[in-house]
PyMOL CGO cylinders between C-alpha atoms (Angstrom):
from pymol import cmd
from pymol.cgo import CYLINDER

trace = [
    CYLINDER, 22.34, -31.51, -232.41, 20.96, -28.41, -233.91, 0.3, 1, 1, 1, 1, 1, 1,
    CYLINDER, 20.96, -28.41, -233.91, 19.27, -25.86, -231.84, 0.3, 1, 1, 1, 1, 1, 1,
    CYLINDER, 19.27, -25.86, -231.84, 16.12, -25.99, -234.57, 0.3, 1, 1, 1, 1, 1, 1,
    CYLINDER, 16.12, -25.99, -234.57, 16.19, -30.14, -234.64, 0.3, 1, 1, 1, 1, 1, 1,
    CYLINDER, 16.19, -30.14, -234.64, 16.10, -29.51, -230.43, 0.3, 1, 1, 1, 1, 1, 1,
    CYLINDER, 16.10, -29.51, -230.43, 13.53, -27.38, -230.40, 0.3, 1, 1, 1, 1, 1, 1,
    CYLINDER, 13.53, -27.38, -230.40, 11.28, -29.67, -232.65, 0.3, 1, 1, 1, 1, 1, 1,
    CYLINDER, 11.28, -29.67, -232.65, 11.59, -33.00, -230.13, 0.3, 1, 1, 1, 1, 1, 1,
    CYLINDER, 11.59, -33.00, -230.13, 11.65, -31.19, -226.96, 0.3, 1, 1, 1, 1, 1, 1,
    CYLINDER, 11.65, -31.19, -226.96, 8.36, -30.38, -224.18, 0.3, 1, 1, 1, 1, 1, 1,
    CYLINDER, 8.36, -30.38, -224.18, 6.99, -27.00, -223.53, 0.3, 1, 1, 1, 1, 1, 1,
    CYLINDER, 6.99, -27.00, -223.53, 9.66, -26.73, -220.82, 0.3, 1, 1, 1, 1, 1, 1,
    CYLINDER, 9.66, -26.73, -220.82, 12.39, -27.63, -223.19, 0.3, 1, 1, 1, 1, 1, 1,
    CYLINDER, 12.39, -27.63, -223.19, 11.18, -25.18, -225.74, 0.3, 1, 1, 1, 1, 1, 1,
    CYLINDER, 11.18, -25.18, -225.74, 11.06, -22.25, -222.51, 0.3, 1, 1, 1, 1, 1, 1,
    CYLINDER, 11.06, -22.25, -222.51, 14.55, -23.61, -221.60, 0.3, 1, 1, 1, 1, 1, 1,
    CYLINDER, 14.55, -23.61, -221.60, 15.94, -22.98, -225.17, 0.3, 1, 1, 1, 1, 1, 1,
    CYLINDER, 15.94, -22.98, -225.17, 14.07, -19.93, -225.41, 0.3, 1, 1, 1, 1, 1, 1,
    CYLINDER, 14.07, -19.93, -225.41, 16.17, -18.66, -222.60, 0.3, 1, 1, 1, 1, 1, 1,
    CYLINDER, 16.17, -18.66, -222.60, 19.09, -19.75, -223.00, 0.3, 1, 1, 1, 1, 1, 1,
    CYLINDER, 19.09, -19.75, -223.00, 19.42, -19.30, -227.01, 0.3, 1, 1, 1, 1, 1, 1,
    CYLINDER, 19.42, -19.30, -227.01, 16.98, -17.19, -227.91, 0.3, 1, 1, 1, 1, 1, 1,
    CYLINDER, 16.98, -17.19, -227.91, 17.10, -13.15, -228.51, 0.3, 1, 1, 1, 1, 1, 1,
    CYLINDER, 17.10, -13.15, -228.51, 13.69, -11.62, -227.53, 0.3, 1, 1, 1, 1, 1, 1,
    CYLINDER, 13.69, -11.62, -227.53, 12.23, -9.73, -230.58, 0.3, 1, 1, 1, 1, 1, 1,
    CYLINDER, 12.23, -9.73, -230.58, 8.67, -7.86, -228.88, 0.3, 1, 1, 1, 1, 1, 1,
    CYLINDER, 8.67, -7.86, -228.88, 5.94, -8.44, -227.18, 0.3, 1, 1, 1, 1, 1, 1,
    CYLINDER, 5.94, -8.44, -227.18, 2.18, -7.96, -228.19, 0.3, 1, 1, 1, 1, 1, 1,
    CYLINDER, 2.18, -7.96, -228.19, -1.17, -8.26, -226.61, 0.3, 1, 1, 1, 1, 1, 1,
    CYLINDER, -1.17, -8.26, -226.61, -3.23, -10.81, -228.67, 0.3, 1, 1, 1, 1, 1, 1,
    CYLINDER, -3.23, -10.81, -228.67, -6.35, -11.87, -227.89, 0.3, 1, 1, 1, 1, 1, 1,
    CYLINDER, -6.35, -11.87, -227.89, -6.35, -11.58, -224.08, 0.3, 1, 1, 1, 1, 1, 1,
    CYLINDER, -6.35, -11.58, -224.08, -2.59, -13.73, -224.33, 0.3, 1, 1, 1, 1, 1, 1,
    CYLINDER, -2.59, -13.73, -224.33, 0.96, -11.60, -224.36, 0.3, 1, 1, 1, 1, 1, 1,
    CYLINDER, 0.96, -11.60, -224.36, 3.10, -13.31, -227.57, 0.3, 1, 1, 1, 1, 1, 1,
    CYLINDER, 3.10, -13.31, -227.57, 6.65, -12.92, -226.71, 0.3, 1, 1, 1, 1, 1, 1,
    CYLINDER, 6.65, -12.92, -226.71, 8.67, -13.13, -230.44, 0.3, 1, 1, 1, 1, 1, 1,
    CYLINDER, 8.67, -13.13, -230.44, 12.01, -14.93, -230.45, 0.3, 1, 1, 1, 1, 1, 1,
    CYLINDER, 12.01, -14.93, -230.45, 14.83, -15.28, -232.78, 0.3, 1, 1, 1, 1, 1, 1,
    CYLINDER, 14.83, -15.28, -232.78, 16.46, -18.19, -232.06, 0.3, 1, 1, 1, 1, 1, 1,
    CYLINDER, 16.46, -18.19, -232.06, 18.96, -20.01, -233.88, 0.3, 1, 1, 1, 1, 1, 1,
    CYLINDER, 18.96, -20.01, -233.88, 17.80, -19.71, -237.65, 0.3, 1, 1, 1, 1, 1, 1,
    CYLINDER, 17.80, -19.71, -237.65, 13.98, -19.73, -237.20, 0.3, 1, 1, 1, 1, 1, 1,
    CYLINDER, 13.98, -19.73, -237.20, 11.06, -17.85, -235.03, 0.3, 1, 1, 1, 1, 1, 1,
    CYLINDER, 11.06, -17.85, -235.03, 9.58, -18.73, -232.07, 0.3, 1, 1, 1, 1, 1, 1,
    CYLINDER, 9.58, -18.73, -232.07, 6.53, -17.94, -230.28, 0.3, 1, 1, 1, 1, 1, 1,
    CYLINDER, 6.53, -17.94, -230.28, 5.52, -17.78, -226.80, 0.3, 1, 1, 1, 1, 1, 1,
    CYLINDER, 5.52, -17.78, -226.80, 2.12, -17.44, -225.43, 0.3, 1, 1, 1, 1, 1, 1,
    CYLINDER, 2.12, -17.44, -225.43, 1.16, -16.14, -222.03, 0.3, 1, 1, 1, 1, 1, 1,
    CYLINDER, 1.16, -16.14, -222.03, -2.06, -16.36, -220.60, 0.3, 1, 1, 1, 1, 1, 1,
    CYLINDER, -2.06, -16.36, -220.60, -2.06, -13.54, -217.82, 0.3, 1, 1, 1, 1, 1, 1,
    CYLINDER, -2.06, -13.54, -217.82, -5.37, -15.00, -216.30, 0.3, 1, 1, 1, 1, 1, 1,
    CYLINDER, -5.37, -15.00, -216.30, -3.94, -18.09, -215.88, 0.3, 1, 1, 1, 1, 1, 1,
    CYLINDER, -3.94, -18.09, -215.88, -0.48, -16.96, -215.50, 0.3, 1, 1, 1, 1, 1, 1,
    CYLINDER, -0.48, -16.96, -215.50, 0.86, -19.95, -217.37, 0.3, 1, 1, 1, 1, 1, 1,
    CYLINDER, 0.86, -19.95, -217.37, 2.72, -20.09, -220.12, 0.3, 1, 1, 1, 1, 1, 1,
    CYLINDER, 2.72, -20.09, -220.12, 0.12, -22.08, -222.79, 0.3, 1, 1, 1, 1, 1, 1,
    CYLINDER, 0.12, -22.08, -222.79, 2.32, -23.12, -225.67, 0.3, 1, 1, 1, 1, 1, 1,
    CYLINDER, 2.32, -23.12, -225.67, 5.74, -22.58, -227.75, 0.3, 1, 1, 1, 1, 1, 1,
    CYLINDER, 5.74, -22.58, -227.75, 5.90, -23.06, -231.34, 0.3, 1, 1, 1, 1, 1, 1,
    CYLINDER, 5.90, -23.06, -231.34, 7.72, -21.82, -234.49, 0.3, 1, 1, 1, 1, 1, 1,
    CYLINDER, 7.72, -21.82, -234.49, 6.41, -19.04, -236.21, 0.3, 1, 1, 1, 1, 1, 1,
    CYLINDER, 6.41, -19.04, -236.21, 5.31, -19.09, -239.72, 0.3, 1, 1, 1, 1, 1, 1,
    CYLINDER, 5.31, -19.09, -239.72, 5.63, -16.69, -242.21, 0.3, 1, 1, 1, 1, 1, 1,
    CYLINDER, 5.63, -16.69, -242.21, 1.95, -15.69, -241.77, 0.3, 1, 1, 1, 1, 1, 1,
    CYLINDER, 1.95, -15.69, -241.77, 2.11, -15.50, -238.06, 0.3, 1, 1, 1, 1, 1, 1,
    CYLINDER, 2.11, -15.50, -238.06, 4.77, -12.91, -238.10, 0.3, 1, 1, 1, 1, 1, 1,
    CYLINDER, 4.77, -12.91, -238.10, 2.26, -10.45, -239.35, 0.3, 1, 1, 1, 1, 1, 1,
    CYLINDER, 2.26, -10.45, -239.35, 0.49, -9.78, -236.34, 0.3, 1, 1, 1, 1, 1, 1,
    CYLINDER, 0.49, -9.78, -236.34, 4.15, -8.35, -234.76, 0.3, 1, 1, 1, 1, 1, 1,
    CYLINDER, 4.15, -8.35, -234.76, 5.03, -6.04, -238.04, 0.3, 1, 1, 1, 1, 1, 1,
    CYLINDER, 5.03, -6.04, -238.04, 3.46, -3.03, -236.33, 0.3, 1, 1, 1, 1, 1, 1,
    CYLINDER, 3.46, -3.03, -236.33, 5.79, -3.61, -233.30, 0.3, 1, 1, 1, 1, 1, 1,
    CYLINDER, 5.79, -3.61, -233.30, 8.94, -4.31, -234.89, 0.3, 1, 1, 1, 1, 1, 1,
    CYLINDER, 8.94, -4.31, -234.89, 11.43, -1.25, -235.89, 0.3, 1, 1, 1, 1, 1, 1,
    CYLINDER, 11.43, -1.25, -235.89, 14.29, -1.72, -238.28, 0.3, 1, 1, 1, 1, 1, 1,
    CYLINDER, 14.29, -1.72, -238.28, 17.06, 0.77, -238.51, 0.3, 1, 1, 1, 1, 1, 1,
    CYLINDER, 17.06, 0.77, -238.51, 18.46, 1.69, -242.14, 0.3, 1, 1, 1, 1, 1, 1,
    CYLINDER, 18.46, 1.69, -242.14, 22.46, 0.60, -242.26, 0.3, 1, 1, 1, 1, 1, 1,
]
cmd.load_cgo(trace, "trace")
């Protein structure tokens, strides 16, 4: 089974667990009182939110194509 089709059927902890093992961490931002943690992983985005008062990890998803707009100021790419 694919990574992506994985991700989509598995719990928060499943999600965390493929984060870690498959994933590549992108950045991290503050966002509304919450750290968002950007993954690559597989062929898609991920996204994992952090609530530091709580200090519990609230929810994984994929990221849409809107979504990634809050990391552009964050995320460096190097000419070839």
């Amino acid at each position: 089974m694919k990574v992506e089709e994985l991700f989509d059927q598995v719990d928060i902890q499943g999600r965390a667990n493929l984060l870690w093992e498959h994933g590549e961490l992108i950045t991290t931002i503050d966002y509304y009182n919450q750290k968002v943690t950007l993954y690559l992983i597989g062929r898609f985005y991920a996204e994992l939110y952090y609530n530091p008062h709580l200090n519990k990890i609230v929810r994984i998803e994929k990221c849409s194509h809107l979504s990634l707009n809050k990391f552009l100021k964050t995320i460096k790419v190097n000419p070839v």
